[in-house]
FILUM-987164 format. One line per 2 residues: number of its first residue (from 1); for each residue z, y negated, x negated of N, C-alpha, C. Coordinates in Angstrom, 1 decimal. Each point is the difference from the previous one (the first is absolute). Layout:
BEGIN
NUM	Z/Y/X/Z/Y/X/Z/Y/X | ...
! end
This chain:
BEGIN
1	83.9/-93.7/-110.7/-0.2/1.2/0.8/-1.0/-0.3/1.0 | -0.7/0.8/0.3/-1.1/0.1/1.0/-0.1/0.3/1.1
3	0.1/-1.3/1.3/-0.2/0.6/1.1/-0.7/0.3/0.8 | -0.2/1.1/1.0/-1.4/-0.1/0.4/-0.6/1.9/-0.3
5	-0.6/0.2/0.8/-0.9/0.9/-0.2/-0.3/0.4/-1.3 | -0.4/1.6/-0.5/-0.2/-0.1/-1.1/-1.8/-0.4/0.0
7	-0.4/0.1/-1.2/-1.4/-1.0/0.4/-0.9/1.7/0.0 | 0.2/1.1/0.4/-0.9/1.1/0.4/0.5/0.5/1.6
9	0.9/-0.4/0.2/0.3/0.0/1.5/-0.4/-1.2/0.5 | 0.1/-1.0/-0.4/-0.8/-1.1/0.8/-1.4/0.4/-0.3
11	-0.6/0.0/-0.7/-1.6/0.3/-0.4/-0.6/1.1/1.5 | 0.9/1.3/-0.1/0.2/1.0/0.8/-0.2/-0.5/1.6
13	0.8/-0.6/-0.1/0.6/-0.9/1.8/-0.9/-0.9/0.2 | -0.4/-0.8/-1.3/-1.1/-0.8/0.5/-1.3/0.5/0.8
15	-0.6/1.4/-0.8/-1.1/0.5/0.3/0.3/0.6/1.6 | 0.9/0.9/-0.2/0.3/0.4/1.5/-0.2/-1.8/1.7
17	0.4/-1.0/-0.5/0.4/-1.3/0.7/-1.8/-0.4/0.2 | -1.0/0.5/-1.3/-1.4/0.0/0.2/-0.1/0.6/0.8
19	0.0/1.6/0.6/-0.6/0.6/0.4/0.8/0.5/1.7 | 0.5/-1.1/0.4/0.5/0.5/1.7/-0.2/1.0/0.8
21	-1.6/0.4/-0.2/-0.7/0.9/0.8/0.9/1.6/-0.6 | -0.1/-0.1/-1.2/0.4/1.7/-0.3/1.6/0.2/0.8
23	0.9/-0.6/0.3/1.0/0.4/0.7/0.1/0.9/0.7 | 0.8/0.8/-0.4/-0.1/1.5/0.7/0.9/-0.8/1.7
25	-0.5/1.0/0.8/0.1/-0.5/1.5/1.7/0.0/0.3 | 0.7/0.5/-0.6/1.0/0.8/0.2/0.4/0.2/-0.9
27	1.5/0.1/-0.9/0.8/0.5/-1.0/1.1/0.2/0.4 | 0.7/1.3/-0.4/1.1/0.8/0.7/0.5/0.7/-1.1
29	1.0/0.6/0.6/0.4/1.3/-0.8/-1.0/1.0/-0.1 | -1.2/0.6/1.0/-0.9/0.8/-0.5/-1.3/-0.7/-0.5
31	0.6/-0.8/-0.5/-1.7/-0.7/-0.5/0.1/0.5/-1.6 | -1.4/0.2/-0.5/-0.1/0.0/-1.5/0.7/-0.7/-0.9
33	-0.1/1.0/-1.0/1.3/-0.7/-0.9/-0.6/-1.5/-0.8 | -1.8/-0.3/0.1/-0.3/-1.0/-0.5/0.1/-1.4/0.9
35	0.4/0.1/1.7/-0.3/-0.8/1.0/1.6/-0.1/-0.3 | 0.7/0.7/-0.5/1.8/-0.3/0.2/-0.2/-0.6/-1.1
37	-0.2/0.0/-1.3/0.3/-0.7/-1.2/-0.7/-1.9/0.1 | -0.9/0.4/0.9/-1.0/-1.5/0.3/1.4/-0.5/1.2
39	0.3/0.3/0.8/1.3/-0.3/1.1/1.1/-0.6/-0.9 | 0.3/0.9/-1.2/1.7/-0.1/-0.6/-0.3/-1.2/-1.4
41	-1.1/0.0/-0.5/-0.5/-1.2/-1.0/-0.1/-1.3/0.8 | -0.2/0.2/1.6/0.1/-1.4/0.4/1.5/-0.5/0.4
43	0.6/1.0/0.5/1.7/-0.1/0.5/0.6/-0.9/-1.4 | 0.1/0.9/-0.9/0.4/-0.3/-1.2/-0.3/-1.4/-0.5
45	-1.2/-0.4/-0.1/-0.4/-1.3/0.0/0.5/-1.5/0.8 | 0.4/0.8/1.3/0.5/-0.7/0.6/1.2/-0.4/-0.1
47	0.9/1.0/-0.9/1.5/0.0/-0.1/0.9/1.0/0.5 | -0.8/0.7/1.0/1.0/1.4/0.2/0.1/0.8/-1.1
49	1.1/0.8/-0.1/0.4/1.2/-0.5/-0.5/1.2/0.6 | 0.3/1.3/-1.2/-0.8/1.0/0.8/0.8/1.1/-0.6
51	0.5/0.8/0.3/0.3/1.2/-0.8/-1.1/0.4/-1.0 | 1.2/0.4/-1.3/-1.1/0.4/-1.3/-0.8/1.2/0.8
53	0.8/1.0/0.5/-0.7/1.0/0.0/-1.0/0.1/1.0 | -0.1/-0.8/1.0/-1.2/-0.5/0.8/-1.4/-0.2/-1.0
55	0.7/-1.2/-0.3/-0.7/-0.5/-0.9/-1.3/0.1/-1.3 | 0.9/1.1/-0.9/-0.6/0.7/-0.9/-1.0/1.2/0.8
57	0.3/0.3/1.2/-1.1/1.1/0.7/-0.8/0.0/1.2 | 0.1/-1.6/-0.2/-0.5/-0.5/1.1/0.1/0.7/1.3
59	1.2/-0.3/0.4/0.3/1.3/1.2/0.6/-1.5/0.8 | -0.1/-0.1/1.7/-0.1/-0.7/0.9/1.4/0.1/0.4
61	1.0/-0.5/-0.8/1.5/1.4/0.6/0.2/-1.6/0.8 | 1.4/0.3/0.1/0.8/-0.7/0.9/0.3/-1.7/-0.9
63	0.0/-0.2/-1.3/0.0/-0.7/-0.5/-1.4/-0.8/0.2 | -0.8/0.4/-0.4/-1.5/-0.6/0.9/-0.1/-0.5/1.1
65	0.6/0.9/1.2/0.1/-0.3/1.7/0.8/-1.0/-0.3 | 0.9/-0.2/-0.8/0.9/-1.1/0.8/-0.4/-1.3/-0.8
67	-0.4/-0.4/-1.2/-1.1/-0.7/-0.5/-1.4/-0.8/0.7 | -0.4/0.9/0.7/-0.8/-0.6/1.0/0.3/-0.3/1.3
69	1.1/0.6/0.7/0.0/-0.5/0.9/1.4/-1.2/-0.3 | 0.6/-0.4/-0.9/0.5/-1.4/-0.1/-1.2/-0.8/-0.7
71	-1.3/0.3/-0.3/-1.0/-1.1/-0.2/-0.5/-0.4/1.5 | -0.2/1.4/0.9/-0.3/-0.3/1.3/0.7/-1.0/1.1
73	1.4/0.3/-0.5/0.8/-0.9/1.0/0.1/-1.4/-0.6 | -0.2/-0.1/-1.4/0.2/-1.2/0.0/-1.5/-1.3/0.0
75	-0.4/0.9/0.4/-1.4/-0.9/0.2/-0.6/0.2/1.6 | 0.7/0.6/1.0/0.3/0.5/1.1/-1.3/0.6/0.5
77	0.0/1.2/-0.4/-1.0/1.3/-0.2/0.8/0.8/0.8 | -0.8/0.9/0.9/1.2/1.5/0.7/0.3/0.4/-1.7
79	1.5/0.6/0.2/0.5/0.6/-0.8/-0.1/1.9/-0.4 | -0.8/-0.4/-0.1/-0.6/1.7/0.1/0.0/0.3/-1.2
81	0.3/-0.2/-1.0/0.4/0.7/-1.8/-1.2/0.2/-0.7 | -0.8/0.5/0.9/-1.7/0.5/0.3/-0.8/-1.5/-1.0
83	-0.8/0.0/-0.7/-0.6/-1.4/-0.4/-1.6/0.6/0.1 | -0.2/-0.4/1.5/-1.1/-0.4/0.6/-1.0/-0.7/-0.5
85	-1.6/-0.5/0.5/-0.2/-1.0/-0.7/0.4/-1.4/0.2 | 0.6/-0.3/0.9/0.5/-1.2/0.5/1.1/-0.2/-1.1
87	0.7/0.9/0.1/1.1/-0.2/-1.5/-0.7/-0.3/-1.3 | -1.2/1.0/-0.4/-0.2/-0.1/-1.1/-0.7/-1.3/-0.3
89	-0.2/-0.5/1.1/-1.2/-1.3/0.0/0.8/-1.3/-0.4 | 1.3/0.4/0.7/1.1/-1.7/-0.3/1.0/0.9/-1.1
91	0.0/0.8/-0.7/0.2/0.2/-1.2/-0.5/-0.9/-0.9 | -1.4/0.6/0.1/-0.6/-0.7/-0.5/-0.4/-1.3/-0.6
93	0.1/-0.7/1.3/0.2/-1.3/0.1/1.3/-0.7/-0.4 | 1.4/0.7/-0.2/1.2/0.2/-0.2/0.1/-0.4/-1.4
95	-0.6/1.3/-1.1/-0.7/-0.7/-1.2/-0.9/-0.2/-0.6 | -0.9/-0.8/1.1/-0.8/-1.2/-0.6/0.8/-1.2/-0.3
97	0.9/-0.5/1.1/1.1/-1.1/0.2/0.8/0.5/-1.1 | 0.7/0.8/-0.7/1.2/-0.2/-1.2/-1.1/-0.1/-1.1
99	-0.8/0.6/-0.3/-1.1/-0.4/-0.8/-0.2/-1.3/-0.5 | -0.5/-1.1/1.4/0.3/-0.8/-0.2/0.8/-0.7/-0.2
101	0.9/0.3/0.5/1.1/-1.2/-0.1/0.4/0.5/-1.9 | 0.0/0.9/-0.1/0.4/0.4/-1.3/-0.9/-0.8/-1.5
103	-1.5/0.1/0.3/-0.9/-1.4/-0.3/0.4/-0.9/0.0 | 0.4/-0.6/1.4/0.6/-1.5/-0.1/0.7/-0.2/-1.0
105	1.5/1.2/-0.2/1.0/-0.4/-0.1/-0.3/-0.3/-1.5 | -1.0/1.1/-0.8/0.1/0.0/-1.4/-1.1/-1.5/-0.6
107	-1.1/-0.3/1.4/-0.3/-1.0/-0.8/0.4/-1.2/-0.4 | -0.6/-0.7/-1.5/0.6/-1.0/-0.8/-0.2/-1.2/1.6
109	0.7/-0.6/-0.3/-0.2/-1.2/0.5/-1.1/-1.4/0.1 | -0.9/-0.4/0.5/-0.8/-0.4/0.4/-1.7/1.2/-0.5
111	0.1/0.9/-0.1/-1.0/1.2/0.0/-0.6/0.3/1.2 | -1.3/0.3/-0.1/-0.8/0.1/1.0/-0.1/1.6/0.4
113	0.1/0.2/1.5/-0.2/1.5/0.1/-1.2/0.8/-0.4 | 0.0/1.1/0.0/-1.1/0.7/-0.6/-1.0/-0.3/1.5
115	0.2/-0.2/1.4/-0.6/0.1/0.8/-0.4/-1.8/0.1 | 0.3/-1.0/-0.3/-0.1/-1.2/-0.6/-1.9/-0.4/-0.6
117	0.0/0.6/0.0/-1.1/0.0/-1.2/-1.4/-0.2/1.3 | 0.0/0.3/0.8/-1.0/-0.2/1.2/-0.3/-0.8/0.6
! end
């Protein structure tokens, strides 16, 4: 069984983790439904839960607010539900680190990292 991201949501997440600068300033309940699906693909990633029906319509509900603001508190961010850029920034950074460690965990034993090679 395969754990881990599927490899088009990591591909997805990677590219977004490229590009810092496009972060919308602010993501809420009235933000676009493409700035909430980019918010709720990282929650998820991270291991929160979300309501399906959030979820499938990309809608900011209460399942979302409370998803981000227990990533906020537990990385001790104001708990504002709201994923700011400050949130989206140590999201981010959130899963770069399971990423990795998830690398680590799968590589063979005495294997060199891909970042190794320099």
């Amino acid at each position: 069984m395969a754990v881990g991201p599927s490899p088009g949501l990591a591909q997805a997440l990677t590219r977004m983790l490229e590009k810092p600068a496009a972060l919308p300033p602010l993501v809420g309940p009235d933000s676009p439904p493409q700035a909430v699906s980019q918010v709720q693909k990282m929650v998820k990633q991270l291991g929160y839960q979300l309501a399906p029906k959030e979820d499938i319509a990309n809608d900011y509900g209460p399942s979302t607010k409370a998803a981000v603001r227990q990533f906020q508190k537990s990385h001790q961010l104001p708990e504002t539900g709201v994923a700011d850029q400050v949130t989206q920034g140590k999201m981010m950074e959130a899963i770069k680190s399971l990423e990795q460690k998830q690398r680590d965990l799968f590589q063979p034993p005495g294997a060199k990292h891909n970042n190794d090679r320099f």
